[in-house]
N, CA, C and O atoms as a DFTB+ gen file, in Angstrom:
452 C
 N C O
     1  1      -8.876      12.648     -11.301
     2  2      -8.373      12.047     -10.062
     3  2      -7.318      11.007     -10.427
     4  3      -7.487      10.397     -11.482
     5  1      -6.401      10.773      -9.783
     6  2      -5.356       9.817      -9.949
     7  2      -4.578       9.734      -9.024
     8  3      -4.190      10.688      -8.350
     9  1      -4.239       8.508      -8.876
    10  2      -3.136       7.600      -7.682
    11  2      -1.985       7.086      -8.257
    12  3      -1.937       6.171      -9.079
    13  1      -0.739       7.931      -7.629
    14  2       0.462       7.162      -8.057
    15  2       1.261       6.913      -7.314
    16  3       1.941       7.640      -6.590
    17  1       1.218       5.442      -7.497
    18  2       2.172       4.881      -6.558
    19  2       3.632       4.473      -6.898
    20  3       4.079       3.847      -7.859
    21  1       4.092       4.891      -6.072
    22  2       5.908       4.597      -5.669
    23  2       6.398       3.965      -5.297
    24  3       5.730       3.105      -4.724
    25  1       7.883       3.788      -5.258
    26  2       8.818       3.114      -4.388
    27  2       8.654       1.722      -4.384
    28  3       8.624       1.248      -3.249
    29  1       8.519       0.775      -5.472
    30  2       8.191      -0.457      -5.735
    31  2       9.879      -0.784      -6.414
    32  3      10.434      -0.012      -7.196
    33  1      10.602      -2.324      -5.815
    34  2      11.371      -1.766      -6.488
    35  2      11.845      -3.853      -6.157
    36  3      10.923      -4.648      -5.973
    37  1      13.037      -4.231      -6.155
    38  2      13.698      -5.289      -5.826
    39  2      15.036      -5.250      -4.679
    40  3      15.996      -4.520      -4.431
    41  1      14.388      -6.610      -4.136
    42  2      15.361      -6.358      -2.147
    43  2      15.393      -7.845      -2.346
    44  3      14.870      -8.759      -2.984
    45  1      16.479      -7.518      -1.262
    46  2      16.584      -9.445      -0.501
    47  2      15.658      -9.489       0.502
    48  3      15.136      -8.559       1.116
    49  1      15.469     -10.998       0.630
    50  2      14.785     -11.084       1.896
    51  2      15.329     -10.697       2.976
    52  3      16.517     -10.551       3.263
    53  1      14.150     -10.497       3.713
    54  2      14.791      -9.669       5.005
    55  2      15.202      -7.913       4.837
    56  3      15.572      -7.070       5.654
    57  1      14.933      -7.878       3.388
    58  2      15.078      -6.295       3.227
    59  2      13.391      -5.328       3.345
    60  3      12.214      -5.665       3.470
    61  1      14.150      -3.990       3.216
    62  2      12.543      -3.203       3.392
    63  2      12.467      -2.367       2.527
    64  3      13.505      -1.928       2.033
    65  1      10.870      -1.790       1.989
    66  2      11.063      -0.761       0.773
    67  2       9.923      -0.032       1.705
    68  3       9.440      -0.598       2.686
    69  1       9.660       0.900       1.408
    70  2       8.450       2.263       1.551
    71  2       7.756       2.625       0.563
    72  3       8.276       3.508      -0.119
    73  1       6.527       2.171       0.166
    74  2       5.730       2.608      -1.106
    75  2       5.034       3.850      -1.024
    76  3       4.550       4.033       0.093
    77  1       4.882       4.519      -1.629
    78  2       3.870       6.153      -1.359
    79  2       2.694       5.917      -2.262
    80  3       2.445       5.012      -3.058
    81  1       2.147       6.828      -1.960
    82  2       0.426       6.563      -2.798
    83  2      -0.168       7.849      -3.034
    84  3      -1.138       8.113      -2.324
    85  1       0.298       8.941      -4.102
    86  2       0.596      10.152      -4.107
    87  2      -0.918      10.439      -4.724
    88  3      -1.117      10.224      -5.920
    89  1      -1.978      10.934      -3.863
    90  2      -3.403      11.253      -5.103
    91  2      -3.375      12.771      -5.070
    92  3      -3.034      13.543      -4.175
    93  1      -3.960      13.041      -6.645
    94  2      -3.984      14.267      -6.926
    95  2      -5.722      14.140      -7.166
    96  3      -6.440      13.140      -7.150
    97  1      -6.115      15.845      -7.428
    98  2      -7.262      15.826      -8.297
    99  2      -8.402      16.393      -7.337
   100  3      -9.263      17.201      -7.687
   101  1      -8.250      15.786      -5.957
   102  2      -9.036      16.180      -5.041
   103  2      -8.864      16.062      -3.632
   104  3      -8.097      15.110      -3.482
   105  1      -9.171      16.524      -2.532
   106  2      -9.091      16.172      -1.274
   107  2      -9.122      15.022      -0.968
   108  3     -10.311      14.762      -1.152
   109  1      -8.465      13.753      -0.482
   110  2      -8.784      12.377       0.180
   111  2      -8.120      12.767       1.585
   112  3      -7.020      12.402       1.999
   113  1      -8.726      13.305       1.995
   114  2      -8.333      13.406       3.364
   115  2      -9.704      12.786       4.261
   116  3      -9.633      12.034       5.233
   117  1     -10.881      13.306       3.663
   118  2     -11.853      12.609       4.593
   119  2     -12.247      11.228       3.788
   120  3     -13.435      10.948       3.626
   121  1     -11.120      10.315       3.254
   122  2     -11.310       9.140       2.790
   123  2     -10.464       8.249       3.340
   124  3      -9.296       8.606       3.498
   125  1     -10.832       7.054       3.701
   126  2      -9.309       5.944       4.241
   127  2      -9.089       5.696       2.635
   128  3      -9.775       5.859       1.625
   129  1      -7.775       5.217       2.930
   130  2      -7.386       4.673       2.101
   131  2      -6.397       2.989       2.772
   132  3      -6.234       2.567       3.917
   133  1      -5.863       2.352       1.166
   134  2      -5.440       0.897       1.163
   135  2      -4.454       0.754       0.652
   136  3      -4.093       1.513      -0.248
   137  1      -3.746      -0.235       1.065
   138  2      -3.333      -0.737       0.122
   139  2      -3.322      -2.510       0.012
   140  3      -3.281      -3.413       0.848
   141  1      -3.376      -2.454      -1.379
   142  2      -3.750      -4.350      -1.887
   143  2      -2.369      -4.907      -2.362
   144  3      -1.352      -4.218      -2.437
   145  1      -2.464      -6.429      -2.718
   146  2      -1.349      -6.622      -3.655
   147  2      -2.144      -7.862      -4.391
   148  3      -3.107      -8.384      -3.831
   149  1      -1.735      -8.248      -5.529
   150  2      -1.613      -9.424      -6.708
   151  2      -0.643     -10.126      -6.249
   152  3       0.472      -9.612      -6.330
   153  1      -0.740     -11.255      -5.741
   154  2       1.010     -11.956      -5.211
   155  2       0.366     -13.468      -6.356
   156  3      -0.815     -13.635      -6.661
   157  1       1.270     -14.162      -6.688
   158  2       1.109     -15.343      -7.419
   159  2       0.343     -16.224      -7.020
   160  3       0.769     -16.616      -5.934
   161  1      -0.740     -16.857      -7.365
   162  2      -1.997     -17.782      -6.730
   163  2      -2.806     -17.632      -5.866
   164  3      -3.526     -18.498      -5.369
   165  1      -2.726     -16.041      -5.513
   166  2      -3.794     -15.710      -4.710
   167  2      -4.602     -14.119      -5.444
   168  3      -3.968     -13.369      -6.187
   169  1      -6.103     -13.863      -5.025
   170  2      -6.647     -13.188      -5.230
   171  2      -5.817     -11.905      -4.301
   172  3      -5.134     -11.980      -3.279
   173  1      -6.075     -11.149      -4.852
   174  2      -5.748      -9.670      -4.851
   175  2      -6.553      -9.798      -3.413
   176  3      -7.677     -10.272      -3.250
   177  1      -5.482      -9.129      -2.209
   178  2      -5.625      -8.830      -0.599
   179  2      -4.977      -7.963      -0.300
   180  3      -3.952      -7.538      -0.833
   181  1      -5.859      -7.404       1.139
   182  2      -5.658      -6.137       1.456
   183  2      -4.736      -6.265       2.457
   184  3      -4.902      -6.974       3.449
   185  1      -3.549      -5.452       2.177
   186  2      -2.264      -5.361       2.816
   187  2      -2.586      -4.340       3.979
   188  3      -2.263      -4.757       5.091
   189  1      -2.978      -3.483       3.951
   190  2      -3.300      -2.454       5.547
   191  2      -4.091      -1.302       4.973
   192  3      -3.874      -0.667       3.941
   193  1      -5.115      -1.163       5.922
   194  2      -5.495       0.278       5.246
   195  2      -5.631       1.194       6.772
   196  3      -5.543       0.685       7.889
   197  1      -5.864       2.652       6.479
   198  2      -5.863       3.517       7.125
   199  2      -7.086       4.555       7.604
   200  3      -7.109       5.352       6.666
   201  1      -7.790       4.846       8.254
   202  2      -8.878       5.604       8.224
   203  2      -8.387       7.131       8.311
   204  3      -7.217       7.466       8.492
   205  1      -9.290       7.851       8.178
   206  2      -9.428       9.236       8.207
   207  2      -8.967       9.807       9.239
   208  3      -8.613      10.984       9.179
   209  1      -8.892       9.175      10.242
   210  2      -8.105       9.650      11.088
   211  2      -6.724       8.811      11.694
   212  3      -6.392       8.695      12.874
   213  1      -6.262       8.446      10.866
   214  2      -5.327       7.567      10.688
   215  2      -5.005       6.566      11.321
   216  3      -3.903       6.113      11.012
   217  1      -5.823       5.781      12.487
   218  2      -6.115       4.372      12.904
   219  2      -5.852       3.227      11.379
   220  3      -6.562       2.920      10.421
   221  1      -4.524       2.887      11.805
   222  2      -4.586       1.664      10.851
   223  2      -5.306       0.466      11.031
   224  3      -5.577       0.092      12.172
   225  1      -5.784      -0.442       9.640
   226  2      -6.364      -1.403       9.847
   227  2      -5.630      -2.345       9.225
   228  3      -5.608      -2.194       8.003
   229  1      -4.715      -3.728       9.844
   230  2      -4.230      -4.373       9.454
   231  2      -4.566      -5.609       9.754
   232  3      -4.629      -5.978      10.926
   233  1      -4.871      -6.548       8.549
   234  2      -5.202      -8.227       8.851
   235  2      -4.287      -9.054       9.903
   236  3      -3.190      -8.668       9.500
   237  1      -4.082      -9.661      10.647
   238  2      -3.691     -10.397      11.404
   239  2      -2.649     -11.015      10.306
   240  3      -1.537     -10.814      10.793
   241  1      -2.543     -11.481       9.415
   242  2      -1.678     -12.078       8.502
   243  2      -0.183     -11.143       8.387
   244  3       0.988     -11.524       8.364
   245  1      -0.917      -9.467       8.314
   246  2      -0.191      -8.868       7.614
   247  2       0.830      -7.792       9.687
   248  3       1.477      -6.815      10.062
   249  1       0.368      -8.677      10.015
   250  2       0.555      -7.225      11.381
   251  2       1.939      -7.894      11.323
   252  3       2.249      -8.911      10.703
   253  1       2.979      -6.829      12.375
   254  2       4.008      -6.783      12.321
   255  2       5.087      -6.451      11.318
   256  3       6.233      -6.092      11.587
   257  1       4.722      -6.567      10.499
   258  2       5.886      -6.310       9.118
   259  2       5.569      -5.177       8.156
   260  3       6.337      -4.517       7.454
   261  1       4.047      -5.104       8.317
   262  2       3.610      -3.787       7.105
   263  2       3.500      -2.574       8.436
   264  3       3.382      -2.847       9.630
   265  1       3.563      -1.446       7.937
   266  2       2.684      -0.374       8.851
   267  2       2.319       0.982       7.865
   268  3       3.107       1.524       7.091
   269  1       0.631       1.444       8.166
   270  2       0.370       2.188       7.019
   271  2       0.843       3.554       7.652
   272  3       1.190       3.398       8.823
   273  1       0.936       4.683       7.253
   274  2       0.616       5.822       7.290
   275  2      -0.046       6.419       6.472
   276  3      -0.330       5.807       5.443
   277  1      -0.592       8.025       6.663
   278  2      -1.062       8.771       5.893
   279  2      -0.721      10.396       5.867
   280  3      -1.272      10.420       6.967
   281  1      -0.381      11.597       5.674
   282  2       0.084      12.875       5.540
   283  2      -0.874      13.621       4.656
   284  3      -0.745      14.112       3.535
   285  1      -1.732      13.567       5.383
   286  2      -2.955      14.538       4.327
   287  2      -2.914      15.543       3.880
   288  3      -3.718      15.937       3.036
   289  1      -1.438      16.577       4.591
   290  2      -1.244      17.699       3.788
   291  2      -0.576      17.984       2.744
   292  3      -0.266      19.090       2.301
   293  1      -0.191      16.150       2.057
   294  2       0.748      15.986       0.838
   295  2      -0.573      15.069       0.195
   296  3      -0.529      14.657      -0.964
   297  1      -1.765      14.802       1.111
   298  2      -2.745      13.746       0.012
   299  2      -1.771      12.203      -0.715
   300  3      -1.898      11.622      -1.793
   301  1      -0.806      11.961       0.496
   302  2      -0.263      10.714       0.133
   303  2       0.022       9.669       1.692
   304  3       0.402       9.939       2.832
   305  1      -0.370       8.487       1.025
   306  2      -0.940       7.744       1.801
   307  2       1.005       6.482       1.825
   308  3       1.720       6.325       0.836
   309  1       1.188       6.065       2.798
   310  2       2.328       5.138       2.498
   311  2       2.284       4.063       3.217
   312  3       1.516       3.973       4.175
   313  1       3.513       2.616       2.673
   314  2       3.350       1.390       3.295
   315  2       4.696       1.644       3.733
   316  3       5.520       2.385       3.196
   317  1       4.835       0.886       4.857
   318  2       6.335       0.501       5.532
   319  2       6.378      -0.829       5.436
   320  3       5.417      -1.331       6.018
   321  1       7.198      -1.725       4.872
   322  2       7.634      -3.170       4.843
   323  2       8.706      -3.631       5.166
   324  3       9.616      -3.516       4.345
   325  1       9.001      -4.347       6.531
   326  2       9.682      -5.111       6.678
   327  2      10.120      -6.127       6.715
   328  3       9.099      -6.807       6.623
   329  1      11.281      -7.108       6.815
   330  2      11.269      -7.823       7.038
   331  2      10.526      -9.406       5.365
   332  3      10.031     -10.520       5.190
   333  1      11.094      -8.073       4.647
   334  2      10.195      -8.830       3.513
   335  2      10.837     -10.277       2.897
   336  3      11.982     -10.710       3.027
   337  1       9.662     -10.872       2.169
   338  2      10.212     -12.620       2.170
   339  2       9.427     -12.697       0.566
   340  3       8.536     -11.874       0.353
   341  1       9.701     -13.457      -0.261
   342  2       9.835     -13.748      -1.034
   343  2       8.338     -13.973      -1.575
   344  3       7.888     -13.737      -2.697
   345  1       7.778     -14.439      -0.577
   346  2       6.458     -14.149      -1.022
   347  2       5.699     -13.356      -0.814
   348  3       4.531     -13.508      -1.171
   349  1       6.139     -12.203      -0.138
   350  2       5.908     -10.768      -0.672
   351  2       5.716     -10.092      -2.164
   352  3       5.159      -9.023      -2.415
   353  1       6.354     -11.042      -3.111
   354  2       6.725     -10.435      -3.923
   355  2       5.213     -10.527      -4.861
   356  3       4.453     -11.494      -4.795
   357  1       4.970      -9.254      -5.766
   358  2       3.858      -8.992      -6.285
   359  2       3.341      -7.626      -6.903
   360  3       4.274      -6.842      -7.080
   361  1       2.402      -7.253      -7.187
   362  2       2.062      -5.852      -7.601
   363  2       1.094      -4.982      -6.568
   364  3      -0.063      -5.388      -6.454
   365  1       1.413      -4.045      -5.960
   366  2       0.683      -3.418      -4.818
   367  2       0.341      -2.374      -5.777
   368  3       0.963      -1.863      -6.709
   369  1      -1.195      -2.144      -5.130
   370  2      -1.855      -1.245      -5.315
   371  2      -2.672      -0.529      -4.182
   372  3      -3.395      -1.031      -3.322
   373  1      -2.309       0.984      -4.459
   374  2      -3.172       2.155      -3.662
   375  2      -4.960       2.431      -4.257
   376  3      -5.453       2.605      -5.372
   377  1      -5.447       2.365      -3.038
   378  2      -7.091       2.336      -3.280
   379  2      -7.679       3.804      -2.300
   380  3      -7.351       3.940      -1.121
   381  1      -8.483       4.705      -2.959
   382  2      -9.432       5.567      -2.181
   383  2     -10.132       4.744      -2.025
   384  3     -10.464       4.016      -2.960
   385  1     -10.679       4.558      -0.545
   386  2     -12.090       3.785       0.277
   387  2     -12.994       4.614      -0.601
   388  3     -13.719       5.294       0.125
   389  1     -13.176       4.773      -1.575
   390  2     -14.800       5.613      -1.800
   391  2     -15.903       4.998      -2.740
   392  3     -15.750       4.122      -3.592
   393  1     -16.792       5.515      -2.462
   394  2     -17.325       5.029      -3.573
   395  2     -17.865       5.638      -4.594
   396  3     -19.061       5.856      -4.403
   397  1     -17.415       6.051      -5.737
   398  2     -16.592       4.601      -6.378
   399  2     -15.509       4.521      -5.763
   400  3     -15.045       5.421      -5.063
   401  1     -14.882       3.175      -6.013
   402  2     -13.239       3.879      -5.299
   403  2     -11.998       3.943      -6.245
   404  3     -12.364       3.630      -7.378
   405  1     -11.132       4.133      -6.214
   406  2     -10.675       4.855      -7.089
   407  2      -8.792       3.785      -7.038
   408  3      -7.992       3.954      -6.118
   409  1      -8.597       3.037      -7.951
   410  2      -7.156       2.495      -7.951
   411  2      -6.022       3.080      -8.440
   412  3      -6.209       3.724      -9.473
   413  1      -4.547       3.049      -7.887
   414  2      -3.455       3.609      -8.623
   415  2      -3.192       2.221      -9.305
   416  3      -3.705       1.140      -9.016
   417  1      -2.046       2.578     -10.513
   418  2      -1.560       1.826     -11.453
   419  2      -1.140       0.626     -10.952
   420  3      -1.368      -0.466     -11.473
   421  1      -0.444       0.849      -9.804
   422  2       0.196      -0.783      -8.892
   423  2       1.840      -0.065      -8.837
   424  3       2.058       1.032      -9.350
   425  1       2.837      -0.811      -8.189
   426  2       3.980      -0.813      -8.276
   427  2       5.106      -2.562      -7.828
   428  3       5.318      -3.034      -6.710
   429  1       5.380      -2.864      -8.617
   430  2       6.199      -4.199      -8.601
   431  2       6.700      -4.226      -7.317
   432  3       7.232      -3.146      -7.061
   433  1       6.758      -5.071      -6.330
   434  2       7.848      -5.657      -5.481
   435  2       8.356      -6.667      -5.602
   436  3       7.512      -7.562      -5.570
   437  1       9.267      -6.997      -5.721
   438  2      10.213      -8.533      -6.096
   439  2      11.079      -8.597      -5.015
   440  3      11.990      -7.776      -4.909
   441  1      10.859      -9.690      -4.003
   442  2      11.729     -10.582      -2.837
   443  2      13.041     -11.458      -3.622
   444  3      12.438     -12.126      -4.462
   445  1      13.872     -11.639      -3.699
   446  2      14.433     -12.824      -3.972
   447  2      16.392     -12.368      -3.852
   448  3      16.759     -11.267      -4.261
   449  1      16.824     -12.796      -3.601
   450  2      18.230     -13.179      -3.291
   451  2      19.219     -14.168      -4.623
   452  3      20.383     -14.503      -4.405
């Protein structure tokens, strides 16, 4: 099983990237999936996740600027980011809800101008 995530890359603020969350290995279709990030001085938080039937779940922190999707007939899960700011910047990672659950490698985002 494995998660690879994409489209991590460097923007100005106020710019937007699209991350993908490509799993192979097995069906995650009847799994939500996440995505997290590592941002500097804070514990690793959950940026939006998605259920099985693709009702997103997004923290109040994070609404407006992220939006998840999912395409189960590619088994890849994605983030939309807008509007991004500098302290955005960090390592996102794709998660299968399962248990166990299952992490991709991460992918860098860097905010800065």
């Amino acid at each position: 099983v494995q998660l690879q995530a994409s489209g991590g890359g460097s923007v100005q603020p106020g710019g937007s990237l699209r991350l993908s969350c490509a799993a192979s290995g097995r069906d995650f279709s009847r799994s939500a999936m996440g995505w997290y990030r590592d941002v500097p001085g804070k514990q690793r938080e959950l940026v939006a996740a998605i259920t099985t039937s693709s009702t997103p779940l997004i923290p109040d922190s994070m609404k407006g600027r992220f939006t998840i999707s999912r395409d189960n007939a590619k088994n890849t899960a994605y983030l939309q980011m807008n509007s991004l700011k500098p302290e955005d910047t960090g390592v996102y990672y794709c998660k299968v809800e399962d248990v166990p659950p299952y992490w991709g490698q991460g992918t860098q985002v860097t905010v800065s101008s």
